[in-house]
C-alpha positions in Angstrom: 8.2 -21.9 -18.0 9.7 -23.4 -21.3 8.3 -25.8 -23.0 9.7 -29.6 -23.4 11.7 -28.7 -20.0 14.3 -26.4 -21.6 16.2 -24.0 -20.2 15.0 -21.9 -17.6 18.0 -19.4 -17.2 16.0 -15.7 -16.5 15.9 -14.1 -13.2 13.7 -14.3 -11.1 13.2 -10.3 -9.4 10.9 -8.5 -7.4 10.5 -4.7 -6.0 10.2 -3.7 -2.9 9.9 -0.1 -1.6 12.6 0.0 1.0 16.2 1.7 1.0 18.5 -1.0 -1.0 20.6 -2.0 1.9 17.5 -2.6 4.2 16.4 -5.0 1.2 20.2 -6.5 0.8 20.4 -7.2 4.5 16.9 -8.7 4.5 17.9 -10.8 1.7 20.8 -11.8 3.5 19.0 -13.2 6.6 16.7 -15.0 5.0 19.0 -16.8 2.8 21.0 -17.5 5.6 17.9 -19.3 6.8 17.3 -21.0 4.2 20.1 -21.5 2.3 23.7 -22.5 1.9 26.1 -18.9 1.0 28.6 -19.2 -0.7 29.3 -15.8 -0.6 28.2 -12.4 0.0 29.2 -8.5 -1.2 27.7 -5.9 0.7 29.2 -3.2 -1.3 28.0 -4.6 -5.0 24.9 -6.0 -2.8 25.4 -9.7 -4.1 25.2 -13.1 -2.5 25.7 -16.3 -3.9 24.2 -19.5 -2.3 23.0 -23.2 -3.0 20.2 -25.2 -2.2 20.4 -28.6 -0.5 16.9 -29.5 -2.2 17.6 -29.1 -5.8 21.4 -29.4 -5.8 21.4 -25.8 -7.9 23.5 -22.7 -7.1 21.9 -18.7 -7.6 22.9 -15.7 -7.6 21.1 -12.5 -6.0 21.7 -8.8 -6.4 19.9 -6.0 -5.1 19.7 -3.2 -7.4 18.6 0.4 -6.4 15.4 1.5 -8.4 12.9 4.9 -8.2 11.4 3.7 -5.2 13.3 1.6 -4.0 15.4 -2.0 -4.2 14.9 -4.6 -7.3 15.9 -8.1 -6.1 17.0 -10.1 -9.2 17.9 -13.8 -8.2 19.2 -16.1 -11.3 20.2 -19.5 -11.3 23.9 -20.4 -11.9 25.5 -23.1 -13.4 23.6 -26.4 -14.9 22.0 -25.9 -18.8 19.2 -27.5 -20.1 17.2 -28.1 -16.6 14.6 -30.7 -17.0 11.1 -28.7 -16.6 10.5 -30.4 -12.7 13.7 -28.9 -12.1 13.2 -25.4 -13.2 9.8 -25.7 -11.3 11.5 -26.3 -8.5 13.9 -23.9 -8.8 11.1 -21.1 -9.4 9.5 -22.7 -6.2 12.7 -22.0 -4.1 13.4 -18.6 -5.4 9.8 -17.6 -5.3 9.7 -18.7 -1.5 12.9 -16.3 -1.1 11.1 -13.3 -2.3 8.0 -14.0 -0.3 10.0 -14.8 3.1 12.2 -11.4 2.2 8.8 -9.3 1.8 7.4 -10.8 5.2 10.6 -9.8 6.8 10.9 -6.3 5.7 6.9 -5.6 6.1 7.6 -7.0 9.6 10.4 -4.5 10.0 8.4 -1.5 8.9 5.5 -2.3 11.8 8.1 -2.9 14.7 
């Protein structure tokens, strides 16, 4: 996190060894969950969405990797976050990639 609460712009991203439309779709679903879309793109694999708790907007996009699917999630829109902002923020997008991992380790043991 930046010091003095600056501006926490990166993505956020994780891997996940599954086919990159298994991990879009996941993503999808539990956004939809937990989030408000904006929008969705299942042939570039993006989806846009806000979050009621912190007011902020992000952007996700599953990108094919050896292996398997990167999810990158970024947020859009505000500079200059205050740091219990951006803390949030990584709190919501960290809780995205965890709920997405559950989902798809829950799909490979069905």
């Amino acid at each position: 996190m930046p010091l003095f609460g600056g501006n926490d712009s990166g993505p956020m991203e994780r891997t996940f060894r599954v086919w990159p439309k298994v991990a879009y779709w996941g993503l999808v679903a539990v956004a939809e969950k937990r989030f408000e879309i904006k929008d969705t793109d299942d042939f570039a694999m993006t989806i846009q969405f806000s979050s009621d708790a912190s007011g902020e907007d992000f952007s996700a996009q599953v990108v094919p990797v050896d292996g398997g699917a990167l999810i990158e999630v970024q947020k859009v829109g505000k500079v200059g976050a205050h740091a219990r902002e951006s803390a949030r923020n990584r709190r919501l997008v960290k809780g995205l990639l965890s709920a997405v991992s559950a989902r798809l380790r829950a799909a490979q043991h069905a």
